[in-house]
TORZA-979179 format. One record per residue: residue number from 1; y negated, z negated, x of N, C-alpha, C, O in turn. Coordinates in steps of 0.2 Angstrom, whole numbers, plus 2048, in hexadecimal, padded with zeros to 3 digits. Atoms other than C-alpha are relative to their C-alpha. Layout:
+-----+------+------+------+-------+-------+-------+------+------+------+------+------+------+
:   k : n_py : n_pz : n_px : ca_py : ca_pz : ca_px : c_py : c_pz : c_px : o_py : o_pz : o_px :
+-----+------+------+------+-------+-------+-------+------+------+------+------+------+------+
: NUM :    Y :    Z :    X :     Y :     Z :     X :    Y :    Z :    X :    Y :    Z :    X :
...
+-----+------+------+------+-------+-------+-------+------+------+------+------+------+------+
//
This chain:
+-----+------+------+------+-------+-------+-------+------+------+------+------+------+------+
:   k : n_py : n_pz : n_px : ca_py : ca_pz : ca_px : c_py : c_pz : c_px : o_py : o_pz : o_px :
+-----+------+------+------+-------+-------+-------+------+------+------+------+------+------+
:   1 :  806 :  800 :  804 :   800 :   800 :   800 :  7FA :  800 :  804 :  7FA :  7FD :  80A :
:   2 :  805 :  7FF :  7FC :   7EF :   804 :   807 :  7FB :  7FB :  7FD :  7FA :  7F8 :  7F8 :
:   3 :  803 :  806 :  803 :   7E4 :   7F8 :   80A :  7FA :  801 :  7FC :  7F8 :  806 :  7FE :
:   4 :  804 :  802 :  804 :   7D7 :   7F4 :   7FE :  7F9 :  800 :  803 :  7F9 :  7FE :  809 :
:   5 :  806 :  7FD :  7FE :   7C4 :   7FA :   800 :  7FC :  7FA :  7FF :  7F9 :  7F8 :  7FA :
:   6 :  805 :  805 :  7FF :   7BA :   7EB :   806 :  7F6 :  7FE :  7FD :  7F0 :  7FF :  7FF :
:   7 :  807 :  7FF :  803 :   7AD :   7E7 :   7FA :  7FA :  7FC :  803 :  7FA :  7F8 :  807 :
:   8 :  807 :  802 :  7FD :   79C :   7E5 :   7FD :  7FD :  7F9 :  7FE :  7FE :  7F7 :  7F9 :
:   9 :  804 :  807 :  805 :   793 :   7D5 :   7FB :  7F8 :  801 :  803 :  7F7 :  802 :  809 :
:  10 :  806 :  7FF :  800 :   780 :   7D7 :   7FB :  7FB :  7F9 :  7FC :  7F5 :  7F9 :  7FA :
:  11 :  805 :  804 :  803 :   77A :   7C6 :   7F6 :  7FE :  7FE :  808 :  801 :  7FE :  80D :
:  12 :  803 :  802 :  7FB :   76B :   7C1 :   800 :  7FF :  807 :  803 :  800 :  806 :  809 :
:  13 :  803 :  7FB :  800 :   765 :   7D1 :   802 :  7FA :  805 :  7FC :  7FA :  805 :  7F6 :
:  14 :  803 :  7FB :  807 :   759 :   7DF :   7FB :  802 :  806 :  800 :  804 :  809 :  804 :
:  15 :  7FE :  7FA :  802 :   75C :   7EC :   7F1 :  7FA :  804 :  801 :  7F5 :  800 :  800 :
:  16 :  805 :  7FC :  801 :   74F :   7F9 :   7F3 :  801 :  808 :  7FD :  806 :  80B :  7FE :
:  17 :  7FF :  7FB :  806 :   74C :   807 :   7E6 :  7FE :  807 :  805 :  7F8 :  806 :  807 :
:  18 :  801 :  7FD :  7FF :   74C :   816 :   7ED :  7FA :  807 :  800 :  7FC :  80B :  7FC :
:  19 :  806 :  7FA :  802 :   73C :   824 :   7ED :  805 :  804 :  7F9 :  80A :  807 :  7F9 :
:  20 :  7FD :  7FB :  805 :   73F :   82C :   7DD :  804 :  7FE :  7FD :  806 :  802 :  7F9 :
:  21 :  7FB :  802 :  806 :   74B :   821 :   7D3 :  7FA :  802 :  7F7 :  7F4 :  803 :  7F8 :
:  22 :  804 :  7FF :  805 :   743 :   823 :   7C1 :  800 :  7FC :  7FA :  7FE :  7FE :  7F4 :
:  23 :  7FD :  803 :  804 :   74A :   814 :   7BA :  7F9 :  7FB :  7FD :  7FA :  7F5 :  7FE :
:  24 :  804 :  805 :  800 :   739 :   80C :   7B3 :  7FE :  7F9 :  802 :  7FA :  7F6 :  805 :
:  25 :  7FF :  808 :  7FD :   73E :   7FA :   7B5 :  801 :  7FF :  80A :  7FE :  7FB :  80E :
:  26 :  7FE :  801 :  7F8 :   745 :   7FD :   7C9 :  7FB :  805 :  804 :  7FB :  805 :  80B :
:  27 :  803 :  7FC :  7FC :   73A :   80B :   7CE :  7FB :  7FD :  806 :  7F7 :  7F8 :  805 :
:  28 :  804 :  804 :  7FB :   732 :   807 :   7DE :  801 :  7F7 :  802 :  7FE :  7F4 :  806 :
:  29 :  7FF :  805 :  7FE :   73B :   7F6 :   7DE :  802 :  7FE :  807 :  803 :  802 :  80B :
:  30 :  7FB :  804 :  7FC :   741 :   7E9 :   7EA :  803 :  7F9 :  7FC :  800 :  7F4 :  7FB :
:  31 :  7FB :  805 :  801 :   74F :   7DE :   7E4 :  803 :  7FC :  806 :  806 :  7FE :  80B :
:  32 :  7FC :  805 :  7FA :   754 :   7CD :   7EC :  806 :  7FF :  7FC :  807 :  7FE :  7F6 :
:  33 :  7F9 :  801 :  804 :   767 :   7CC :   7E9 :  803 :  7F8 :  7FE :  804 :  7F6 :  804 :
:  34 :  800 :  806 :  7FF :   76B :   7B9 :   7E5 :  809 :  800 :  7FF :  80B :  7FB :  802 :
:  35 :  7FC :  801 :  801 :   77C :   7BC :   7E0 :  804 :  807 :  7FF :  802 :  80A :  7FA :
:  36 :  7FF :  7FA :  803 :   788 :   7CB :   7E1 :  80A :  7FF :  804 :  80C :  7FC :  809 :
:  37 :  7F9 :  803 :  801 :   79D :   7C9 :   7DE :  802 :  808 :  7FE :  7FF :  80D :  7FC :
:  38 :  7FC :  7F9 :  806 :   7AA :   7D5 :   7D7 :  7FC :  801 :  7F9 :  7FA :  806 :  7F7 :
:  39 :  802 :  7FF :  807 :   7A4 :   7D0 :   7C6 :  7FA :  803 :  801 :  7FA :  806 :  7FC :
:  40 :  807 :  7FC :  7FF :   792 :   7D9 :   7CB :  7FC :  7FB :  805 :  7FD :  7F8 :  80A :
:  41 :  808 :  804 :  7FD :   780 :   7D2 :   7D0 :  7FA :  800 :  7FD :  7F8 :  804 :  7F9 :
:  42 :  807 :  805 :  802 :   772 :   7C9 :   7CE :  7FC :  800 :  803 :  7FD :  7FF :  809 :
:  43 :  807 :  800 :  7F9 :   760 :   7CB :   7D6 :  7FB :  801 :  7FB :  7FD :  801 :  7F5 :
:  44 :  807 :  800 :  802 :   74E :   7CB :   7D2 :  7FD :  805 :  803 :  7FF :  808 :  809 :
:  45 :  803 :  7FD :  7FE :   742 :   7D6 :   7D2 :  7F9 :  7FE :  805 :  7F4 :  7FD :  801 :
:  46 :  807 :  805 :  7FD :   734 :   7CF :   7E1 :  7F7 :  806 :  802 :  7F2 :  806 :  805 :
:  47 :  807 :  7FC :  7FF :   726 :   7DD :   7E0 :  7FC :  802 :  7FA :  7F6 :  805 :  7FB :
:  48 :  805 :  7FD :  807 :   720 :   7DF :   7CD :  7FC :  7FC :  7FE :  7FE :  7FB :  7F8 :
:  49 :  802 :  804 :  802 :   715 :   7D4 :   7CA :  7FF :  800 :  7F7 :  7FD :  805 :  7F5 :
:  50 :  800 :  802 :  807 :   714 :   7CF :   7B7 :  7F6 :  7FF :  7FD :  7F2 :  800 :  801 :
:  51 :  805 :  800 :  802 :   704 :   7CE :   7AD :  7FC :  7F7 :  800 :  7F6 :  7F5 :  7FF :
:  52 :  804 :  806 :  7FF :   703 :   7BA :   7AE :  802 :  7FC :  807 :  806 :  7FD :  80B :
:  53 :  7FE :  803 :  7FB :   702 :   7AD :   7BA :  804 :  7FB :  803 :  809 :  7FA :  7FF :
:  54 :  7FC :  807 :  802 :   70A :   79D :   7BE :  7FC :  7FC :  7FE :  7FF :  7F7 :  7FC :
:  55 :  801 :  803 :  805 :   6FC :   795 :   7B7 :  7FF :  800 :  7F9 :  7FE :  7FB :  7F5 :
:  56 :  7FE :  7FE :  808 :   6FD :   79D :   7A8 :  808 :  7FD :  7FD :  809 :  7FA :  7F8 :
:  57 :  7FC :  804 :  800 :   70F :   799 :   7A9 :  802 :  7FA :  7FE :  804 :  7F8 :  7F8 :
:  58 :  7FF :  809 :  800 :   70F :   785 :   7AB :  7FC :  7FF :  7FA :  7FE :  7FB :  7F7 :
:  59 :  804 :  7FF :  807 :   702 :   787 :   79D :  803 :  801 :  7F8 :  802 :  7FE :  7F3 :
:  60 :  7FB :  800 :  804 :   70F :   78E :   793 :  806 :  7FC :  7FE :  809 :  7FD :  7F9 :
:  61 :  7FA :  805 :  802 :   71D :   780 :   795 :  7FD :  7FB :  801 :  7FF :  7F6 :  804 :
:  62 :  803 :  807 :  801 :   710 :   774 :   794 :  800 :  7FA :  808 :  803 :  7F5 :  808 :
:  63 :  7FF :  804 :  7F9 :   70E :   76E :   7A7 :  7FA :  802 :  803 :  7F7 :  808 :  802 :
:  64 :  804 :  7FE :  7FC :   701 :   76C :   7B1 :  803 :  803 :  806 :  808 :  803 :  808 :
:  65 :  7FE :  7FE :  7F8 :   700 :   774 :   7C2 :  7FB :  7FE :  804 :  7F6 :  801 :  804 :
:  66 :  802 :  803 :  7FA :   6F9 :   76A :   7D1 :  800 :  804 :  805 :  7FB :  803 :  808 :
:  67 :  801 :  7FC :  7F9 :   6FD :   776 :   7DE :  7FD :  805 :  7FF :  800 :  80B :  7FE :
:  68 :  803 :  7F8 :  800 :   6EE :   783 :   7DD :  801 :  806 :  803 :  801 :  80C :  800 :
:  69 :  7FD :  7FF :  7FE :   6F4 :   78A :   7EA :  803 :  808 :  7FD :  803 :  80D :  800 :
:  70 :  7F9 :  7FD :  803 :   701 :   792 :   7DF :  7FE :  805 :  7F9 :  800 :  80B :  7F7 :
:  71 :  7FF :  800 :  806 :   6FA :   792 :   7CE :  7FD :  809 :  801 :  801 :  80C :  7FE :
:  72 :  801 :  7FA :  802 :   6F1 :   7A7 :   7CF :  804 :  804 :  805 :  802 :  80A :  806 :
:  73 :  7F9 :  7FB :  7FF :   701 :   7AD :   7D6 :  804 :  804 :  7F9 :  804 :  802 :  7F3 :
:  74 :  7FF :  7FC :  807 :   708 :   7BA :   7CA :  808 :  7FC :  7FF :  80C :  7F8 :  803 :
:  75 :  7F7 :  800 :  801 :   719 :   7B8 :   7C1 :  802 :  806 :  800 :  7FE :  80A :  7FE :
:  76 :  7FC :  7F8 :  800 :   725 :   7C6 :   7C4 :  803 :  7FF :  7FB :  805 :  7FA :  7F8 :
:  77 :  7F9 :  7FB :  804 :   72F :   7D1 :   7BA :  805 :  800 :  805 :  804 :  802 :  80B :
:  78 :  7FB :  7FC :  7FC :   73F :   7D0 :   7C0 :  805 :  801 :  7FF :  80A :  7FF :  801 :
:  79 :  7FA :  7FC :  803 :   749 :   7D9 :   7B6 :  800 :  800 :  7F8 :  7FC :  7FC :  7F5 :
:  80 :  7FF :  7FE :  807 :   74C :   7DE :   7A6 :  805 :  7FC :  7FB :  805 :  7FC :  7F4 :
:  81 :  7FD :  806 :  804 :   757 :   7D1 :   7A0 :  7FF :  7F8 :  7FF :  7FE :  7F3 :  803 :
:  82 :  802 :  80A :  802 :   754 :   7BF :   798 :  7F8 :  801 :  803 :  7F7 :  7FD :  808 :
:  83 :  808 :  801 :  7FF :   73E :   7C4 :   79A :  800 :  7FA :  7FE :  7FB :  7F8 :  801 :
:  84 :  805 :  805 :  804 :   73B :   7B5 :   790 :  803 :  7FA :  804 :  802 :  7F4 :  802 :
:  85 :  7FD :  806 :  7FC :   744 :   7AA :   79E :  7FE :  800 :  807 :  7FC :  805 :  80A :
:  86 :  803 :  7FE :  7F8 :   73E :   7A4 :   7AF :  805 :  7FE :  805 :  80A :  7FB :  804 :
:  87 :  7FB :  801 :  7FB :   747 :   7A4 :   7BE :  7FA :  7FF :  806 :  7F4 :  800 :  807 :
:  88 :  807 :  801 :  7FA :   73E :   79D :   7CF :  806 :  7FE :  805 :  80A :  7FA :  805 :
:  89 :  7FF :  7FE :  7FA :   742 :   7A3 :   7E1 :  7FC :  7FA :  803 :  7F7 :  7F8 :  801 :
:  90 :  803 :  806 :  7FC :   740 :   795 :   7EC :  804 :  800 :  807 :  809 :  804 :  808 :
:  91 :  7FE :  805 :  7F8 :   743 :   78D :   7FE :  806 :  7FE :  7FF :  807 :  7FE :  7F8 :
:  92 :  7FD :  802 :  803 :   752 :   786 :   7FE :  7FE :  7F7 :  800 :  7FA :  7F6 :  803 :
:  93 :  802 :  805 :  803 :   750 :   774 :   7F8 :  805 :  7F9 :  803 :  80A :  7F8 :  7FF :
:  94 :  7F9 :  804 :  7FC :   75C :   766 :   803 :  7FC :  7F9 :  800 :  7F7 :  7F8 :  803 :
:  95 :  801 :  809 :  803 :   75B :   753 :   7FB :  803 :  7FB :  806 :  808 :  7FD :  809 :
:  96 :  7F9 :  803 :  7FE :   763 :   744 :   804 :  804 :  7FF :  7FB :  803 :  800 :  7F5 :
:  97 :  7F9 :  800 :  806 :   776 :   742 :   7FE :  800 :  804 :  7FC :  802 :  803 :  7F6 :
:  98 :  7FE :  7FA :  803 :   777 :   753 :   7F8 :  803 :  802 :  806 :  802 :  801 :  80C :
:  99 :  7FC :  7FE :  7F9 :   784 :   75B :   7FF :  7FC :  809 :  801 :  7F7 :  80A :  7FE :
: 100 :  801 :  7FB :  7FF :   782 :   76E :   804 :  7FE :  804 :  7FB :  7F8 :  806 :  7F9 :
: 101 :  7FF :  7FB :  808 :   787 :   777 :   7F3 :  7FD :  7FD :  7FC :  7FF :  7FF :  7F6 :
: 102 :  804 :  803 :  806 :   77C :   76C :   7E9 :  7F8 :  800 :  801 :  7F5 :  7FF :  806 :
: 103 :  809 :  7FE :  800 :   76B :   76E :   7E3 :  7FC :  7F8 :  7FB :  7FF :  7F4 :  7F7 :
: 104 :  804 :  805 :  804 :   75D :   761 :   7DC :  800 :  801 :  7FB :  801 :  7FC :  7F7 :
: 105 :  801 :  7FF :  807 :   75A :   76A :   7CD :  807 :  801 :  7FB :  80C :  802 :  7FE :
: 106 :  7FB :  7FE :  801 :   765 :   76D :   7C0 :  804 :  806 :  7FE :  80A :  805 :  7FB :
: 107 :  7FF :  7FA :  801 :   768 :   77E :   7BF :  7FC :  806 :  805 :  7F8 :  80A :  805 :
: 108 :  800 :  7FD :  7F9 :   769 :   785 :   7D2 :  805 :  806 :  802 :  80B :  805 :  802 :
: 109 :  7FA :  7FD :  7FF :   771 :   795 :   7D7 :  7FE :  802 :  809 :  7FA :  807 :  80A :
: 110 :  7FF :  802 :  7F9 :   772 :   791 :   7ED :  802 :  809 :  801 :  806 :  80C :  7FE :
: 111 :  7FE :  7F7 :  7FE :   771 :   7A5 :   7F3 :  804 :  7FC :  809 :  801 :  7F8 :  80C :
: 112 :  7FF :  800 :  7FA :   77C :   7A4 :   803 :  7FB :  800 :  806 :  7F9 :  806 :  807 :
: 113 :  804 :  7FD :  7FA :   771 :   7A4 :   813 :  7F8 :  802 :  7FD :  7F3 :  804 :  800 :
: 114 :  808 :  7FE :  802 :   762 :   7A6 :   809 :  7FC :  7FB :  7FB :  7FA :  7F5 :  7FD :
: 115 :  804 :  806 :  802 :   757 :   79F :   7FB :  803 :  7FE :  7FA :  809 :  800 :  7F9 :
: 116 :  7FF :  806 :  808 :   759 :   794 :   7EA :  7FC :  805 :  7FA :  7F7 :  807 :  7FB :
: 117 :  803 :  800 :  804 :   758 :   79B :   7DA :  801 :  7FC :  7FA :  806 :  7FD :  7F8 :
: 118 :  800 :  804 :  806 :   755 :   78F :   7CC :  7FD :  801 :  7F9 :  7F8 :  805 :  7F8 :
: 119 :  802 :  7FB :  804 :   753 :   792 :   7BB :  7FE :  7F9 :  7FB :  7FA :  7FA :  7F7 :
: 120 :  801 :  808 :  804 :   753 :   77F :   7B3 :  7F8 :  7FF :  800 :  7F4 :  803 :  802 :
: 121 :  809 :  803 :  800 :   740 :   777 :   7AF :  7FD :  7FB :  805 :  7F8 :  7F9 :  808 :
: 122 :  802 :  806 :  7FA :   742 :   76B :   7BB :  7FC :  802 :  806 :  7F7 :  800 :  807 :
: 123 :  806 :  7FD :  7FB :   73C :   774 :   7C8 :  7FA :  802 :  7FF :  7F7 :  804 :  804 :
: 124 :  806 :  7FF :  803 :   72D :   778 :   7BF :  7FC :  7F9 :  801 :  7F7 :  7F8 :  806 :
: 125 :  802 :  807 :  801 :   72A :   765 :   7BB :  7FF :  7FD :  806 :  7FB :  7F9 :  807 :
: 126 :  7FF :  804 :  7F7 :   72D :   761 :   7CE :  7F9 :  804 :  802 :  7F4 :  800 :  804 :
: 127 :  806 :  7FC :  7FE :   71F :   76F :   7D2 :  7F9 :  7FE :  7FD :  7F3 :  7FD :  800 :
: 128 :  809 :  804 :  804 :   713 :   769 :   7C4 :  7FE :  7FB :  803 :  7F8 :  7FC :  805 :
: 129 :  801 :  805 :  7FC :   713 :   759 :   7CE :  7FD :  801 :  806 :  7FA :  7FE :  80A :
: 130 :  801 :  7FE :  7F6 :   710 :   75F :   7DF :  804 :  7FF :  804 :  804 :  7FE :  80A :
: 131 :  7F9 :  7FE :  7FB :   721 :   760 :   7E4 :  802 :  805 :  7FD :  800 :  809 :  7F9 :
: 132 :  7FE :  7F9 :  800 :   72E :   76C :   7E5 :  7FF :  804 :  805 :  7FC :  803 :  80A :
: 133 :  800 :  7FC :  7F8 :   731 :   77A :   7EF :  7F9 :  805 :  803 :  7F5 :  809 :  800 :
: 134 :  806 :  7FE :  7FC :   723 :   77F :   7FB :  7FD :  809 :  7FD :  7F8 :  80C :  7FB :
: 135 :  802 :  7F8 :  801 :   725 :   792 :   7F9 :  805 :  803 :  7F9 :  80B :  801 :  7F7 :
: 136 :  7FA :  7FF :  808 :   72B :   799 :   7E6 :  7FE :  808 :  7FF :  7F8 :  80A :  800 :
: 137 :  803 :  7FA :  803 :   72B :   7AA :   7DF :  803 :  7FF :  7FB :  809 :  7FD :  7FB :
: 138 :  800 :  801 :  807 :   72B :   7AA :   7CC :  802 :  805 :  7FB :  7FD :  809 :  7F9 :
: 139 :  801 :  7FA :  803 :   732 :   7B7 :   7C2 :  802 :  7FE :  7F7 :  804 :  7F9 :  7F5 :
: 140 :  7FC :  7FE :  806 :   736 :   7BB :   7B1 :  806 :  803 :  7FE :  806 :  809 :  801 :
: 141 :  7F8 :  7FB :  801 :   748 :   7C2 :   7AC :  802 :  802 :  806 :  7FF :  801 :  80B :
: 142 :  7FC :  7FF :  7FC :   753 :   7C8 :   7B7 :  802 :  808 :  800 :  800 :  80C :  7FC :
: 143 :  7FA :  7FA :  7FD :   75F :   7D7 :   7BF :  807 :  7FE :  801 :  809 :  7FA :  804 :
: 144 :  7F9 :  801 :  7FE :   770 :   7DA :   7BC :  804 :  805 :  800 :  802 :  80A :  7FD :
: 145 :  7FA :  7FA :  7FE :   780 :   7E5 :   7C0 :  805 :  7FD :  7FC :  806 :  7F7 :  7FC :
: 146 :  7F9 :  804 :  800 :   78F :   7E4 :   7B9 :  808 :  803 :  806 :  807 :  806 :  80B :
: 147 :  7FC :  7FF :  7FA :   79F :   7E7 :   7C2 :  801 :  804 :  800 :  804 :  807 :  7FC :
: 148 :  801 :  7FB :  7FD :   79E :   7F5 :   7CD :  7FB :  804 :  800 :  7FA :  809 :  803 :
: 149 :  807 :  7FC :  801 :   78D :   7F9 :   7C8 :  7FB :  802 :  804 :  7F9 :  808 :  806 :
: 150 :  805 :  7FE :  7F8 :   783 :   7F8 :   7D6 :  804 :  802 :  804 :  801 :  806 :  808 :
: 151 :  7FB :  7FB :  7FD :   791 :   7FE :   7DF :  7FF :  807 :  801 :  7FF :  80A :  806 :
: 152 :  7FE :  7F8 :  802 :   791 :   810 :   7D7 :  7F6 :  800 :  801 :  7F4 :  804 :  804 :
: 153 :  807 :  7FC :  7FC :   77C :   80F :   7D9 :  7FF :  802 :  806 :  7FF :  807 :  808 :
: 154 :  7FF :  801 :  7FA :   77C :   80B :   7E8 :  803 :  807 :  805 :  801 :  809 :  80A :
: 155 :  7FC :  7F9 :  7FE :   788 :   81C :   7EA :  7FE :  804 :  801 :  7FE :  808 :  806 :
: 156 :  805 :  7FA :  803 :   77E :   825 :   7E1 :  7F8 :  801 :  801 :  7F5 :  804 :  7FD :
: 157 :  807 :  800 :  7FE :   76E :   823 :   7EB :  7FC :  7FE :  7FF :  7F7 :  800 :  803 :
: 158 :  805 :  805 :  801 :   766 :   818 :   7E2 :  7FB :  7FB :  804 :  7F4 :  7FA :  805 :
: 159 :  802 :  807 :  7FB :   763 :   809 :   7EE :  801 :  803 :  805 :  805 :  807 :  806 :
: 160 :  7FF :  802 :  7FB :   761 :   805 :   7FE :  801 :  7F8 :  802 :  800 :  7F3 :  7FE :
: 161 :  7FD :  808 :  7FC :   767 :   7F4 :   807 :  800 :  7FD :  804 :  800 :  800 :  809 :
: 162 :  806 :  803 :  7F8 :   760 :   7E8 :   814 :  800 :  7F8 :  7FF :  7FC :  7F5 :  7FC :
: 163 :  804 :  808 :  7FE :   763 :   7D5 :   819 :  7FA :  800 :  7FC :  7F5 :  804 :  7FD :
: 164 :  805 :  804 :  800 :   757 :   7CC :   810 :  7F9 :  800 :  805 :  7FB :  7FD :  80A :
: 165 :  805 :  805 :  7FC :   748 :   7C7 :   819 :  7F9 :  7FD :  7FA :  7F5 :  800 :  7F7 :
: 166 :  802 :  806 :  807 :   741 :   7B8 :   80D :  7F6 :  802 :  804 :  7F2 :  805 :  800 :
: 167 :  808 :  7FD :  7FF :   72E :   7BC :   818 :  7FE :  805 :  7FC :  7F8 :  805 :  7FB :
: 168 :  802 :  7FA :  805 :   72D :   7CC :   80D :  7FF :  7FC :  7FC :  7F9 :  7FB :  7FA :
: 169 :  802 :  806 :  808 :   72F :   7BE :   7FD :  7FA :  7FF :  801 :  7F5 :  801 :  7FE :
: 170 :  806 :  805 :  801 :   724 :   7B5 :   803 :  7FA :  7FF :  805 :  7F7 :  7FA :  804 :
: 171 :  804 :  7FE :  7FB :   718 :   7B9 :   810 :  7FC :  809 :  7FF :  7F7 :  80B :  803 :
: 172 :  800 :  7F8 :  800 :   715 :   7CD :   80C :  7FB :  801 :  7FB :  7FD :  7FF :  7F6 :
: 173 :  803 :  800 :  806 :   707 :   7D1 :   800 :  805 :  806 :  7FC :  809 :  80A :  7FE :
: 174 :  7FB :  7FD :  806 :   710 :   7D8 :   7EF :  800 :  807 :  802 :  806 :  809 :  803 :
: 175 :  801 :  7F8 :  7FF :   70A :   7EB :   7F2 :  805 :  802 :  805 :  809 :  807 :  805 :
: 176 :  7FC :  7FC :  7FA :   713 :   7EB :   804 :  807 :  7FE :  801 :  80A :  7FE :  806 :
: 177 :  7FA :  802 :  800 :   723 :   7E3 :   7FE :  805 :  807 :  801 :  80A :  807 :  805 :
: 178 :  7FC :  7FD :  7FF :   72B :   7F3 :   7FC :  801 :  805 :  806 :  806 :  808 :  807 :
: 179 :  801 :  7FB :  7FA :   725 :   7FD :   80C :  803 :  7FA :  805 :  807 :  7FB :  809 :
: 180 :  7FF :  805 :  7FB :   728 :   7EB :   816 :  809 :  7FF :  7FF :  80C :  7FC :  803 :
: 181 :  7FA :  803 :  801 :   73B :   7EA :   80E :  803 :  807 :  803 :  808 :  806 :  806 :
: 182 :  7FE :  7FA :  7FB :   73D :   7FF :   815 :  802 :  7FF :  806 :  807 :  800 :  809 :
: 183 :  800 :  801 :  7F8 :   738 :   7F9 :   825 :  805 :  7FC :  804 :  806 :  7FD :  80A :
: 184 :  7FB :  804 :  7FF :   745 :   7EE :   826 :  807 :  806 :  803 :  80C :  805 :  807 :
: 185 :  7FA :  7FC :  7FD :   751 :   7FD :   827 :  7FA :  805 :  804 :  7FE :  807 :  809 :
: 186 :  803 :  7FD :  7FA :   743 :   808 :   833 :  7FF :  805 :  7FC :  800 :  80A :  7FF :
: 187 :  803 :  7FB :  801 :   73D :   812 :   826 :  7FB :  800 :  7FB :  7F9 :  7FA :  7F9 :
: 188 :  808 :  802 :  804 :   72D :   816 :   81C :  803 :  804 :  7FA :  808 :  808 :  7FB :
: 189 :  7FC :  7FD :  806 :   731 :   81D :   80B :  7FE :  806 :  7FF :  802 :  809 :  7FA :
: 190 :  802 :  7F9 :  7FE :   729 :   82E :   80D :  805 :  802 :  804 :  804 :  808 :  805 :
: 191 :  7FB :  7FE :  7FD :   737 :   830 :   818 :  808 :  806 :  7FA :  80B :  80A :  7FA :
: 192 :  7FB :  7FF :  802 :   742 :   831 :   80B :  7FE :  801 :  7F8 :  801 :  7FF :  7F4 :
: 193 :  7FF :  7FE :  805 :   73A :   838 :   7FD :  803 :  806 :  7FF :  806 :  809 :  803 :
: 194 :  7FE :  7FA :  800 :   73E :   846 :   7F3 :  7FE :  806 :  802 :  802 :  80B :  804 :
: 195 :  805 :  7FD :  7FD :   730 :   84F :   7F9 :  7FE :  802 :  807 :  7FB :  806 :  80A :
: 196 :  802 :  7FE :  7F8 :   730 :   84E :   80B :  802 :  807 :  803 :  808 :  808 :  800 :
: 197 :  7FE :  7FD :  7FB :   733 :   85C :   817 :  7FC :  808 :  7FA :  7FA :  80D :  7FD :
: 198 :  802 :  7FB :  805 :   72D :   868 :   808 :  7F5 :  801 :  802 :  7F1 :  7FD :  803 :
: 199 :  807 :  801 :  7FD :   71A :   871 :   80D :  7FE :  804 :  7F8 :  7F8 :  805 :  7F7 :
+-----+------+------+------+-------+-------+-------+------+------+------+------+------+------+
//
């Protein structure tokens, strides 16, 4: 029996959307993957900014926010699934007497080798205060595959793929996330449009 085709795992990486995809939600994306298995993947989208902010937000579940700092960061879109739910990229978050695989909040999903996405209020609540994690990206809904989905885009020349690097989250103005998540593979995205070589 021949052996078996070693599947990918892409958690803790970005997806990035290829010049020309036409998918209105993903076009010109960059997706952080937080979680990707046989049964599919899970990721955010970290480039689209949303129409509100996070202090519009905390306004909306009744919290203050203390950290200005934070509060006229946008919320993203990231993804087209569960919009009316928040998800929050973070640092990861290490208590005393937690062991590794456990989180403060209650509703932690630990990205291998990378960051925390939490989806609970708590970390809201901990933030309201002037705690909580230092650096957060906020989105609205999510991105998902199911199994073998991203697999067969991925095929099919949708995406590109690239180690993580969390300083694009979080360090990168919004505009240059997706030319800084290129860069990472050594290319600029005019390289690989459809258009190029064409006078």
């Amino acid at each position: 029996m021949a052996d078996a085709v070693q599947p990918i795992n892409l958690t803790n990486h970005f997806l990035i959307a290829m010049p020309g995809m036409e998918d209105g939600t993903f076009a010109g994306s960059v997706v952080y993957v937080c979680e990707h298995s046989e049964r599919g993947a899970l990721g955010l989208i970290i480039n689209k900014p949303g129409d509100i902010n996070l202090g519009d937000l905390f306004e909306k579940v009744d919290l203050p926010l203390d950290r200005k700092e934070l509060s006229a960061q946008p919320v993203f879109h990231g993804g087209p699934l569960q919009t009316e739910r928040g998800f929050v990229l973070h640092d990861p978050m290490i208590a005393d007497g937690l062991g590794a695989d456990e989180s403060i909040y209650a509703s932690t999903l630990a990205v291998p080798g990378g960051l925390e996405m939490t989806t609970s209020k708590d970390v809201l609540e901990a933030m309201s205060s002037g705690g909580g994690p230092r650096r957060v990206l906020i989105t609205l809904g999510f991105s998902s595959w199911g199994e073998g989905q991203l697999e067969s885009e991925i095929a099919g020349n949708s995406w590109l793929t690239v180690d993580a690097d969390i300083s694009v989250i979080f360090d990168s103005p919004i505009e240059q996330r997706y030319d800084r998540a290129m860069r990472l593979l050594g290319l600029e995205a005019w390289m690989l449009s459809p258009d190029a070589g064409h006078a």
